[in-house]
N, C-alpha and C positions, 0 to 999 in steps of 0.2 A: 236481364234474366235473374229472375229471384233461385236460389240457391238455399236449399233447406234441409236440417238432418229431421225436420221433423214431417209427420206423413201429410199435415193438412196444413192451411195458412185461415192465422184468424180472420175472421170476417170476410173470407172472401171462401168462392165457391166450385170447383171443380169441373168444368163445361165437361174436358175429353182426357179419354190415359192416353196418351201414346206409345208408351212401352219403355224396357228397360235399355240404359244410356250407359257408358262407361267411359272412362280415361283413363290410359296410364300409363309412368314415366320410369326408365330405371336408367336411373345415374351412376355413373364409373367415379370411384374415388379414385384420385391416382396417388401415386405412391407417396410423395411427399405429405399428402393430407394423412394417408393412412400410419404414416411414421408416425408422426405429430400427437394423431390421438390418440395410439399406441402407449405413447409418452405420458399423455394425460391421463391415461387411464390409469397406467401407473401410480402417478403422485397425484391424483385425483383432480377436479375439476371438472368444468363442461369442455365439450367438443365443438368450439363453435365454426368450425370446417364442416364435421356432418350434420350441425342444424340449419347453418346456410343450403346445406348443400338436399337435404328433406323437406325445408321449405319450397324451394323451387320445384322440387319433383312434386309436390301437392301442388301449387300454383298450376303445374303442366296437364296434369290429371285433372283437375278441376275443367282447367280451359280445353281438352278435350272433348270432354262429359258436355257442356256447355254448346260445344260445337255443334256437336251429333244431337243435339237434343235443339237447337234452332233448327238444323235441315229436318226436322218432322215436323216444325211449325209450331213447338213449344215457347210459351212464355215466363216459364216456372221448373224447375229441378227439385224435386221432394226425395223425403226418404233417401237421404243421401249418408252413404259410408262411405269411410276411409281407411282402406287397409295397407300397413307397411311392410315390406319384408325384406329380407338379405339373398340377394342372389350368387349363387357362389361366396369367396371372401371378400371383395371388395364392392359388389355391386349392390346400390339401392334399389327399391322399386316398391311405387305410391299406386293404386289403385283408386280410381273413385268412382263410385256408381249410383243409379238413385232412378228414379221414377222420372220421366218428362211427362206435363201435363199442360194446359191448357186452361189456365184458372181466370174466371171474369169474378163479376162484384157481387 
């Protein structure tokens, strides 16, 4: 499955749209992570508890989007965003969405 923030793919051609596709993940820090970065945030540095922990919720979001976008018989995901946010105080959540299409040569 070709996966793209962009609307078109070079050289090749757009057969069908099938419609708008989405994924998305919201991960629980738990307490000891949230200590931790707490700390770092303090005395500066990266957080690398919550970019483990946003790379996976993008990976899950992505393989959603991907999912729902085969069961329509798409070969391709265009026009693809990613949006992050904070749910409540500890909670992630990755969004991903985009176009399913049907692109031959």
């Amino acid at each position: 499955m070709l996966v793209s923030t962009t609307p078109t793919v070079e050289g090749k051609r757009i057969v069908r749209y099938l419609g708008l596709v989405s994924g998305e993940a919201i991960m629980g820090a738990n307490l000891f992570k949230d200590l931790f970065a707490g700390i770092r945030d303090i005395i500066g540095g990266r957080s690398a508890a919550y970019e483990k922990e946003l790379r996976r919720a993008k990976e899950i979001a992505i393989n959603e989007m991907v999912e729902e976008a085969e069961k329509l018989g798409a070969n391709a995901v265009l026009s693809v965003d990613l949006d992050y946010e904070t749910v409540g105080q500890s909670m992630l959540m990755v969004s991903a969405s985009g176009t399913a299409v049907v692109v031959g040569e």
